[in-house]
C-alpha positions in Angstrom: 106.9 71.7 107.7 105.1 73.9 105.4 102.7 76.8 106.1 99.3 75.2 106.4 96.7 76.0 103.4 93.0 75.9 103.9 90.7 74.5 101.5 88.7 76.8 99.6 85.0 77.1 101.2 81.7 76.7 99.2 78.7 79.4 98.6 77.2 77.2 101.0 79.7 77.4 103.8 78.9 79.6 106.6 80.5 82.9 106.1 83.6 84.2 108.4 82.3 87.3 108.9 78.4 88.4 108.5 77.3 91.4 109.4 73.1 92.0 109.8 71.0 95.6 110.0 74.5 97.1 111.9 73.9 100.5 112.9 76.7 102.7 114.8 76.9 105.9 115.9 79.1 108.3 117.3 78.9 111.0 120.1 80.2 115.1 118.7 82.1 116.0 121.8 81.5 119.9 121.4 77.4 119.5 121.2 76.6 116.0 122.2 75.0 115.2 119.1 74.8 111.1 117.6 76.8 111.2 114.2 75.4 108.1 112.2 78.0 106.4 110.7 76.4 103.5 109.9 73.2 102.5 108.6 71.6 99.2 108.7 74.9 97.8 106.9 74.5 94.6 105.5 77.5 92.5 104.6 79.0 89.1 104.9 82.0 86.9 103.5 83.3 83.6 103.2 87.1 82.3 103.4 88.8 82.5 100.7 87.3 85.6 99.1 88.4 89.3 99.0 86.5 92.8 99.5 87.3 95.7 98.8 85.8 98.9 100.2 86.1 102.6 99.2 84.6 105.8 99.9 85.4 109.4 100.8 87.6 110.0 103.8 84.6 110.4 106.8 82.1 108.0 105.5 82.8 105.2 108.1 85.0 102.9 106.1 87.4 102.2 108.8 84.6 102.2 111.5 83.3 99.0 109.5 87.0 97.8 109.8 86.6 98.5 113.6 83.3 96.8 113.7 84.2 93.6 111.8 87.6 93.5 114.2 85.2 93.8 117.2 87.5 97.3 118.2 83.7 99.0 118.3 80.9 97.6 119.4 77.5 98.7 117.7 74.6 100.5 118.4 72.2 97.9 117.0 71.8 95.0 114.3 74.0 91.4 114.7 77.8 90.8 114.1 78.9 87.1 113.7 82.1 86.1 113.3 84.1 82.8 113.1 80.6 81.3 113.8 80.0 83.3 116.8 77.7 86.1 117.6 79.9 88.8 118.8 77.6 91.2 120.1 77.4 89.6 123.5 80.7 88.5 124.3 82.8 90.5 127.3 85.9 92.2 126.5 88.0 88.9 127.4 86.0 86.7 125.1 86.5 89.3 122.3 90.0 89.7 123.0 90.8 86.1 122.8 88.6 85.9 119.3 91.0 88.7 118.0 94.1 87.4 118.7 92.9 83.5 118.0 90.4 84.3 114.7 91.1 88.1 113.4 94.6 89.9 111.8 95.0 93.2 111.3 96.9 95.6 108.7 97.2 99.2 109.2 99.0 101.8 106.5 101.3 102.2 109.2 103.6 98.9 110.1 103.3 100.1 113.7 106.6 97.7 114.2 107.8 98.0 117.2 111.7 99.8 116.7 113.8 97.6 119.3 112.3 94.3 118.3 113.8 92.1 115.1 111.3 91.2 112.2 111.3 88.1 113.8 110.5 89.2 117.4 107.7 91.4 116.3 106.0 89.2 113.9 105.9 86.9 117.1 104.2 89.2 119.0 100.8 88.1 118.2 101.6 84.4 118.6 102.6 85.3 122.7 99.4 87.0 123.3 97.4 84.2 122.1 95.7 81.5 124.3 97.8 79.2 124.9 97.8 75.5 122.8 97.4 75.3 118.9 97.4 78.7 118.2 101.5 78.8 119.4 102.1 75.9 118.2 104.8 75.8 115.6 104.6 80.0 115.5 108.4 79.9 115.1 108.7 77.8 112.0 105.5 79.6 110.4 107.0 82.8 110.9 110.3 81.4 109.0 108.2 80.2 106.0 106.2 83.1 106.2 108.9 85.4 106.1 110.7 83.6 103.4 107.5 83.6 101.2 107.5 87.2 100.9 110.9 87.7 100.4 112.1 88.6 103.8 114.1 85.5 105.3 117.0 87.3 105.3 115.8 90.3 107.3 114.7 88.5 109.9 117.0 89.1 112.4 117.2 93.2 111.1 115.7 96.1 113.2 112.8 97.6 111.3 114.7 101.0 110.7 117.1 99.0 108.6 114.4 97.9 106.1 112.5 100.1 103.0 109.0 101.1 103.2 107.5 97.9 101.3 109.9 95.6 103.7 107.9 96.6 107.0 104.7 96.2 105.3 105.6 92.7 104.1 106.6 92.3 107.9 103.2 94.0 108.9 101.3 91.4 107.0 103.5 88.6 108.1 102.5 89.2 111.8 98.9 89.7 110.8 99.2 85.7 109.1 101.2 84.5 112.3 98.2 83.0 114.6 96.3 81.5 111.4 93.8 83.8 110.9 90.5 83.2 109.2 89.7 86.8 108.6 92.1 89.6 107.5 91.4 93.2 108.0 93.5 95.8 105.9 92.6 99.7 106.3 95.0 101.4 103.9 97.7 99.2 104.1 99.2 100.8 101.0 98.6 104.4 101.5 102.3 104.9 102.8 104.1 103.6 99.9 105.0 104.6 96.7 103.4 103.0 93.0 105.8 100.2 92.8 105.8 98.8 96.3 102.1 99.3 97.0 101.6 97.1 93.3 103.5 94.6 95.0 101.9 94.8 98.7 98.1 94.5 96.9 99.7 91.8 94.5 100.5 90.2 98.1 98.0 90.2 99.6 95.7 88.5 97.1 97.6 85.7 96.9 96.4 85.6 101.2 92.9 84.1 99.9 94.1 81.6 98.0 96.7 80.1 99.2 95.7 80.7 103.5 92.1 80.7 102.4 91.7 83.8 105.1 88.5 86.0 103.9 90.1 89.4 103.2 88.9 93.1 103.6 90.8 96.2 101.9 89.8 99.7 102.6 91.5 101.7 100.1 91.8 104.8 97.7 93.5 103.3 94.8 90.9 102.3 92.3 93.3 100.3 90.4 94.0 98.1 94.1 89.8 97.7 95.0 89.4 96.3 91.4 91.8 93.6 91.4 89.7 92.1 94.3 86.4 90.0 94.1 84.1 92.8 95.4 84.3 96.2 95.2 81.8 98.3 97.5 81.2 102.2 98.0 80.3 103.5 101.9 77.7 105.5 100.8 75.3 107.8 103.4 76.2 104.8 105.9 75.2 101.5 103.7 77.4 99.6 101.9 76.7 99.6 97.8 78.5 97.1 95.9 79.9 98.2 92.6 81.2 95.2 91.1 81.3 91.5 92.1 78.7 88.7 93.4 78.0 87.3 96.6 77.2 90.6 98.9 73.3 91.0 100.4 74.2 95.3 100.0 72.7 96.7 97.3 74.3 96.3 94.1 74.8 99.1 91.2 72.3 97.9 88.0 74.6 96.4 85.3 77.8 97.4 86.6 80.3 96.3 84.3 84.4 97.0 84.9 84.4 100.6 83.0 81.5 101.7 85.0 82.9 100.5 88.3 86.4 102.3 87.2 84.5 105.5 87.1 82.5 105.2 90.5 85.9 104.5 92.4 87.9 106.8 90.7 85.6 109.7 92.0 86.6 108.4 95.4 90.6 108.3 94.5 
């Protein structure tokens, strides 16, 4: 058995992941103020295409991560995902599109300590409904694991393995229930040049060969150019810098040097 790739998806497919006026807004606990954090964002994208977004620390790029993973809900506009509007669905119905639809990858590996590689990249696949999505979790999780270079880790303790090894496991659980929709906030931000290369290298292959719709928050200008999109959270809308296919508004003539320079300011 090999680890199931999806066909690439046409323009005209429906997107994974669409996002439609989205407003949010959070509560400052000492005056009781509404902090906008987002403002009327716009955004949608298909499988098999990568995002990358990138902004000052505080400008609500991991609240977008939240809202697209249905962790927040918003204060106004529509969320759709995997066909579905999210917006009215209970916290059971969410939960179940999370663990059936939706991976997540943190900068942290958040690996549990007393489990194997094995037993946490698992995890997911035991909280999922049961039926298809468990189906077969044990031998995807072997090719998985063996893609990215960690078959023979997979019966270590995390503590045994480097930095870029628990990442690699991190994204492994994140690909164990078939996701169609991959959410990364930072995932390299707790490893050094060389193993954060190889982690973004990684994870663009995730588009094209699982045909999952991917979205980075990141720092590193040289990791959000190497993706299809590039966009800057800016005063709470999302501008795109480089790249086609978002409805956000897009920076005139934005060529590769010019989109360098815009995401270096936020490095």
């Amino acid at each position: 058995m090999k680890v199931k790739e999806r066909a690439m998806t046409k323009e005209t497919d429906p997107p994974v992941a669409r996002l439609r006026a989205v407003e949010k807004a959070y509560v400052e606990p000492e005056r009781g103020d509404a902090v906008p954090v987002l403002r009327g964002v716009d955004f949608e994208i298909r499988a098999g295409q990568s995002a990358a977004v990138v902004g000052p620390s505080g400008c609500g790029k991991s609240t977008l991560l939240n809202v697209l993973g249905t962790l927040d809900q918003v204060d106004a506009g529509e969320v759709e995902l995997l066909g579905r509007e999210a917006t009215g669905l209970g916290p059971a119905e969410l939960a179940e599109l999370r663990a059936r639809g939706i991976g997540f990858i943190f900068q942290l590996h958040h690996l549990l300590p007393q489990l194997t590689v094995m037993e946490n990249v698992l995890l997911p696949a035991l909280a999922a409904a049961a039926g298809d999505a468990r189906e077969g979790a044990e031998q995807r999780a072997v090719e998985l694991l063996e893609s990215v270079g960690l078959a023979e880790r997979a019966s270590w303790k995390p503590a045994r393995l480097s930095g870029g090894e628990r990442q690699r496991a991190a994204v492994v659980r994140a690909l164990i229930n078939q996701p169609r929709l991959l959410l990364a906030d930072e995932p390299t931000g707790a490893l050094d040049a060389r193993n954060a290369d190889r982690l973004t290298d990684l994870l663009l292959e995730l588009p094209r060969r699982h045909g999952v719709a991917l979205v980075m928050v990141t720092h590193h200008r040289g990791q959000a150019g190497k993706l299809d999109r590039v966009m800057e959270m800016r005063d709470g809308k999302l501008v795109q810098l480089n790249g086609e296919g978002s409805s956000a508004p897009a920076a005139a003539g934005a060529t590769d040097a010019t989109t360098e320079e815009a995401i270096s300011q936020q490095a």
